[in-house]
C-alpha atoms as a printed R data frame, in Angstrom:
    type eleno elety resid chain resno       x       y       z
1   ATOM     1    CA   UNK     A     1 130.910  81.124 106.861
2   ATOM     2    CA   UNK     A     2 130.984  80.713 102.895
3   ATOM     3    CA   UNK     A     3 129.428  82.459 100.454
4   ATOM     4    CA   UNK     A     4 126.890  80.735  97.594
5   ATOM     5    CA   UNK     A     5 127.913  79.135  94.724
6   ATOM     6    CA   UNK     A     6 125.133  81.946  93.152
7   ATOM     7    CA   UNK     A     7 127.394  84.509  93.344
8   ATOM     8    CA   UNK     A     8 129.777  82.983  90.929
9   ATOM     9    CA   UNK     A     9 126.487  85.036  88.221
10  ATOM    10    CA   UNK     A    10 127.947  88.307  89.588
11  ATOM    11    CA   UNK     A    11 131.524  87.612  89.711
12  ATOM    12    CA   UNK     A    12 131.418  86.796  85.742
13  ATOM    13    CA   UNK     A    13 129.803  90.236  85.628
14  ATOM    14    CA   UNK     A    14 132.726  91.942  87.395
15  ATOM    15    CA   UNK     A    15 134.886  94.182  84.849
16  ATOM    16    CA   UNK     A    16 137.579  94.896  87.656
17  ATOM    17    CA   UNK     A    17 140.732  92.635  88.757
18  ATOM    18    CA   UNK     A    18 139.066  91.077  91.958
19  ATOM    19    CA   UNK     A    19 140.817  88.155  94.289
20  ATOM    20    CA   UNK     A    20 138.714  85.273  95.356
21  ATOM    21    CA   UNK     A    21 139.795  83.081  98.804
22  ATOM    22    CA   UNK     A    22 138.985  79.340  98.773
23  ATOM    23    CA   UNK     A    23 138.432  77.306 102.147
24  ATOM    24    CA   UNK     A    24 137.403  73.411 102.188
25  ATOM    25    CA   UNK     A    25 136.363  74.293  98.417
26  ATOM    26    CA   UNK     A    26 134.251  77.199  98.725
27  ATOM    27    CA   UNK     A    27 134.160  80.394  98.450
28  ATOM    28    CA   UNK     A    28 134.859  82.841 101.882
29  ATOM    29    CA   UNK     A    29 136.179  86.172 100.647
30  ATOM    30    CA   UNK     A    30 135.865  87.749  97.193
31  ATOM    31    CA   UNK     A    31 137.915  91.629  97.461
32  ATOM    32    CA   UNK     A    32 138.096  94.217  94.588
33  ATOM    33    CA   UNK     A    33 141.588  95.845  95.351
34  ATOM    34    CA   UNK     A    34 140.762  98.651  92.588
35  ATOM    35    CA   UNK     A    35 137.701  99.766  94.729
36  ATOM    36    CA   UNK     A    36 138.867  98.338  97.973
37  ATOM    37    CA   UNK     A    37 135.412  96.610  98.886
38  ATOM    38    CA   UNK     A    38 135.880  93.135 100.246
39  ATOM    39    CA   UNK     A    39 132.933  90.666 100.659
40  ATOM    40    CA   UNK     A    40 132.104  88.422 103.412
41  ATOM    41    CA   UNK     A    41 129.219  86.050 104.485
42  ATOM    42    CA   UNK     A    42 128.289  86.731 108.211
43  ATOM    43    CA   UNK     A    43 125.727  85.531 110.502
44  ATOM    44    CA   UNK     A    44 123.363  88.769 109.123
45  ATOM    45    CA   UNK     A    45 123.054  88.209 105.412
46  ATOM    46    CA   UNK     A    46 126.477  89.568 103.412
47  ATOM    47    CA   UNK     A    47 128.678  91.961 104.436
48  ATOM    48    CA   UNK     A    48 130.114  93.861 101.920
49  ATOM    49    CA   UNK     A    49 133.356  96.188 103.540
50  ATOM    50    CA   UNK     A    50 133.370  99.346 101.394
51  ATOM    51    CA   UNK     A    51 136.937 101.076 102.655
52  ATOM    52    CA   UNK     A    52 136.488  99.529 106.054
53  ATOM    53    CA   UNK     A    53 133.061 100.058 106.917
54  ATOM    54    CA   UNK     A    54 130.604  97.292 106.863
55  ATOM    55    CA   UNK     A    55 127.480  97.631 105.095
56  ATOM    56    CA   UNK     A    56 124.972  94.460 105.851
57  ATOM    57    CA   UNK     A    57 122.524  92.663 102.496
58  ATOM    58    CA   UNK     A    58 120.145  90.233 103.403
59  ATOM    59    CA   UNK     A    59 120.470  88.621  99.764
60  ATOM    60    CA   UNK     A    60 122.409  88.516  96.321
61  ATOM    61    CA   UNK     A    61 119.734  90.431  94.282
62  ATOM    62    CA   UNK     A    62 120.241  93.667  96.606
63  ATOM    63    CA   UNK     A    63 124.463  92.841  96.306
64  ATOM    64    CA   UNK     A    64 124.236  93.338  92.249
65  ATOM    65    CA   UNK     A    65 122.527  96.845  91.943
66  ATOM    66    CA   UNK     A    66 125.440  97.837  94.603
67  ATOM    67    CA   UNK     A    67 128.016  96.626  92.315
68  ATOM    68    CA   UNK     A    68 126.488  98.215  89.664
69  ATOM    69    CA   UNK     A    69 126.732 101.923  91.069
70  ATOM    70    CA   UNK     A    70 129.773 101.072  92.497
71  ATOM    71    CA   UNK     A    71 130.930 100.829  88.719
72  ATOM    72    CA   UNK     A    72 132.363  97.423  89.344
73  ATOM    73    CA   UNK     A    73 129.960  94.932  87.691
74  ATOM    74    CA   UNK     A    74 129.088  95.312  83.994
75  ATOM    75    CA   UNK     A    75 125.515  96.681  83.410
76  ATOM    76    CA   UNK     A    76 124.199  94.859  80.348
77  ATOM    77    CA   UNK     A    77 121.183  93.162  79.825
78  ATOM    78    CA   UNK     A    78 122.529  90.467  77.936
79  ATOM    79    CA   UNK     A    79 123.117  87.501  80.556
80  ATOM    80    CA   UNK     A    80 126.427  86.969  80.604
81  ATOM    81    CA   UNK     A    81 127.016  82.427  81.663
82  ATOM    82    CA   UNK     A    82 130.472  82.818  81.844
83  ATOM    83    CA   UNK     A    83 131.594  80.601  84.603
84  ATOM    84    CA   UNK     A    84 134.584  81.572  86.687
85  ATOM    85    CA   UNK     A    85 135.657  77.568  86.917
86  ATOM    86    CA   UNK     A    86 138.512  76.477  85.409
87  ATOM    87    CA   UNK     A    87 140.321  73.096  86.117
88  ATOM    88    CA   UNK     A    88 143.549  74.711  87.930
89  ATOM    89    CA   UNK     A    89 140.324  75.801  90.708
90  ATOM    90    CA   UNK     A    90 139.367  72.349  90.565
91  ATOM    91    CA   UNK     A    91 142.494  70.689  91.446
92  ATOM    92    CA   UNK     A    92 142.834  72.586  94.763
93  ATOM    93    CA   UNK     A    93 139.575  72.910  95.509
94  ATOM    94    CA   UNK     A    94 139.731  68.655  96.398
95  ATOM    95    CA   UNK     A    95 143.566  68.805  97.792
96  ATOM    96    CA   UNK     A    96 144.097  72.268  99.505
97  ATOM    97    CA   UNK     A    97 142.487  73.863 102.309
98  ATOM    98    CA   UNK     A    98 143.212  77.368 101.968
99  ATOM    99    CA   UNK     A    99 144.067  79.046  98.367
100 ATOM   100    CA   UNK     A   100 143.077  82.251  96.819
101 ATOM   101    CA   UNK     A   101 142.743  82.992  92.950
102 ATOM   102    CA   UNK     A   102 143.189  86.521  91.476
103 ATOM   103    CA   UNK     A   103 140.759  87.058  88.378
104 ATOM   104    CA   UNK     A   104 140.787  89.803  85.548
105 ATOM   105    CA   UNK     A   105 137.261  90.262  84.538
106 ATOM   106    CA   UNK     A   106 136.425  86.706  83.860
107 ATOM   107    CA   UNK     A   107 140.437  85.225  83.445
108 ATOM   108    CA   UNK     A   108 142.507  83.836  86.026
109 ATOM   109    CA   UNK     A   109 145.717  85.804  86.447
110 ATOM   110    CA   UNK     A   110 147.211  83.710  89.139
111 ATOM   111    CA   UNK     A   111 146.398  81.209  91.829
112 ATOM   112    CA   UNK     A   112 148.095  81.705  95.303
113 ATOM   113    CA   UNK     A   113 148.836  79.307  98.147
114 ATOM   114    CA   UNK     A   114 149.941  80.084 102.065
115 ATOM   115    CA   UNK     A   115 151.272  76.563 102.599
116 ATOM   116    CA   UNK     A   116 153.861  75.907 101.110
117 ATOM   117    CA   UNK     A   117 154.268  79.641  99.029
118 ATOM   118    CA   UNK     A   118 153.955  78.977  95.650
119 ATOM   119    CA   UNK     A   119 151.961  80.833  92.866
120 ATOM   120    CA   UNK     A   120 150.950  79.644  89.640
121 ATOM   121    CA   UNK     A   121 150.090  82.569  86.957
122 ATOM   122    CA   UNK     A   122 148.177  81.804  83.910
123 ATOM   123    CA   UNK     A   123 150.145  82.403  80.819
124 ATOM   124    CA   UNK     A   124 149.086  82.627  76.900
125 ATOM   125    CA   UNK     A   125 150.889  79.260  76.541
126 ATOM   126    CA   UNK     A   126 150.149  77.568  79.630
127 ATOM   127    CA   UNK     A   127 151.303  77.727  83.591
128 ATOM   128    CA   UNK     A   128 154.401  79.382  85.440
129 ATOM   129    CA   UNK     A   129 155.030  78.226  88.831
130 ATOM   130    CA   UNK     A   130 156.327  80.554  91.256
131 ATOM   131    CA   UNK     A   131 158.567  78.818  93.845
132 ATOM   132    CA   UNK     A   132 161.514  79.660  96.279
133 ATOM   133    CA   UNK     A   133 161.747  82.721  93.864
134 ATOM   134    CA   UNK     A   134 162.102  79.707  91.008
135 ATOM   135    CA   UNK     A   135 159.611  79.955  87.740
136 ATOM   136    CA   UNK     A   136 158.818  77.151  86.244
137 ATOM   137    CA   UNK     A   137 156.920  76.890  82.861
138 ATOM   138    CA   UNK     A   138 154.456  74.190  81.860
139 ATOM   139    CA   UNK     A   139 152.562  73.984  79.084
140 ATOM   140    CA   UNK     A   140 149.103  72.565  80.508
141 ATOM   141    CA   UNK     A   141 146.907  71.368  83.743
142 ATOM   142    CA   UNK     A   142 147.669  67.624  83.016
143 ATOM   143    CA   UNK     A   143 151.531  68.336  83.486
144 ATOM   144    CA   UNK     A   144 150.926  70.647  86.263
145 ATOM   145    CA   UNK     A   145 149.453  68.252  87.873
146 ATOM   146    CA   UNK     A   146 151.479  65.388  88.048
147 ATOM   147    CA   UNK     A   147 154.539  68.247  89.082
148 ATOM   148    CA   UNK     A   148 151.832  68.851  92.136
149 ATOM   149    CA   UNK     A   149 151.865  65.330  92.856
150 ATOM   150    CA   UNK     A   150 155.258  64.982  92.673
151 ATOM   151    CA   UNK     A   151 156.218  67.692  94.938
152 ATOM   152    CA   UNK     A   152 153.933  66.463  97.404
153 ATOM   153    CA   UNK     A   153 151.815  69.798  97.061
154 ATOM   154    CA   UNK     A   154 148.530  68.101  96.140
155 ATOM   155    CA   UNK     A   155 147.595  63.976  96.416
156 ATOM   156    CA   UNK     A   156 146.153  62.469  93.539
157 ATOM   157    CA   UNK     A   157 142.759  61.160  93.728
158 ATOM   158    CA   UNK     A   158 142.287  57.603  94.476
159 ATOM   159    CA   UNK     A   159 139.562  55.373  92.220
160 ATOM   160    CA   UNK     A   160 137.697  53.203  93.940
161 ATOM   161    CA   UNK     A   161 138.023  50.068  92.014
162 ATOM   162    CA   UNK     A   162 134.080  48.889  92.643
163 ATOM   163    CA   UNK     A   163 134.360  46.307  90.221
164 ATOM   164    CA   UNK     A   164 137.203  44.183  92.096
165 ATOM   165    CA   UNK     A   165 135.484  44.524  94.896
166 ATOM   166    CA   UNK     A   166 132.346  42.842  93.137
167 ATOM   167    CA   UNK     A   167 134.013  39.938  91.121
168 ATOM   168    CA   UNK     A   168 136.059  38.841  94.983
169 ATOM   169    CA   UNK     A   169 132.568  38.199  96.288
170 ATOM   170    CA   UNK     A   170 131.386  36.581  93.460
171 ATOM   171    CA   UNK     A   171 134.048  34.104  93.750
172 ATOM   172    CA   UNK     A   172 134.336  34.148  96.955
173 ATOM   173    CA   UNK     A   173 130.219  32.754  96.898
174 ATOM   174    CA   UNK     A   174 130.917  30.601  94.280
175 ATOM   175    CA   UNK     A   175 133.889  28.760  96.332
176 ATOM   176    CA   UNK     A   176 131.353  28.220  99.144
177 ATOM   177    CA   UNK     A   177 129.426  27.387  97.060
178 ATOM   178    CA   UNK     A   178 131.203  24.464  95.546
C-alpha cells in the first residue's frame, strides 16, 4: 500500500532528518530516525510505528497534530508550499523500482538505491556518487543523468515521434490515392 501524494504538506513541515522509501513512484514508508516513528499505509487508515508499537489514523488531518506534539513537524501558522520534489526524485521515480531519499527538513541529503548500491548525496556544488566505495562528483542533474544512462542504472525516456507517424499516412493516402 502507498501513502498520498497529500502528505508531501506535512513532510515540508517536518524540522527533523526523516528518510522517505519510493516503490513504482510513490511513496510507501516515510521514518524519522531522530524520534524513531516510521509511517506506513495499511488496510486500516495509517499506521504510524512510534518505537515499535503501532498506533492506527483513519486520515492525514489527525497524523499532523501527532507530529506536532511529537515535536517533529513545525507548528506555524504560516503555510509553508515547500514541495519535497526535486528532479534527482524524478529521474528514479520513472526508471527505478525501489529507492529511498533521506531529507533534512525540506533538503535532500542523499538518495539511496538497493540494486545496484549506489548513493548519490546532494552537495553545495552539485552531486557525488557513491559507488563500489568510488565518489564521483558532478556538477548537475543533466550530467548525472546521462552517467545513469551510461552505466545502465536508469534508461532514458523514449519520445514518441507522433508527427512521423502522421506525415507516413498522409503519404501513404496520397500514393493510393494517385
Amino acid at each position: 500500500m502507498y501513502l498520498p501524494s497529500k502528505i508531501t504538506d506535512i513532510l515540508s513541515k517536518i524540522t527533523k532528518s526523516y528518510t522517505v522509501k519510493y516503490t513504482n513512484g510513490k511513496i510507501e514508508c516515510i521514518f524519522i530516525s531522530e524520534k524513531d516513528v516510521k509511517i506506513r499505509a495499511s488496510n486500516k487508515g495509517y499506521c504510524i510505528y512510534l518505537k515499535g508499537s503501532p498506533i492506527y489514523l483513519n486520515d492525514l488531518k489527525s497524523l499532523e497534530p501527532l507530529l506536532v506534539k511529537m515535536n517533529i513537524l513545525n507548528n506555524d501558522k504560516i503555510k509553508n508550499n515547500k514541495s519535497i520534489k526535486d528532479d534527482l526524485i524524478d529521474i528514479f521515480s520513472k526508471n527505478k523500482d525501489t529507492f529511498s531519499v533521506e531529507y533534512n527538513g525540506q533538503h535532500i541529503v542523499s538518495l539511496n538505491l538497493e540494486n545496484p548500491k549506489l548513493i548519490i548525496h546532494k552537495t553545495s556544488i552539485g552531486y557525488s556518487l557513491n559507488i563500489n566505495n568510488e565518489n564521483i562528483s558532478i556538477n548537475n542533474v543533466v550530467s548525472l543523468k546521462k552517467l545513469l544512462i551510461k552505466m545502465n542504472i536508469i534508461r532514458p525516456l523514449k519520445k514518441k515521434n507522433i508527427t512521423k507517424d502522421v506525415y507516413d499516412c498522409k503519404f501513404e493516402q496520397l500514393m493510393l490515392e494517385i
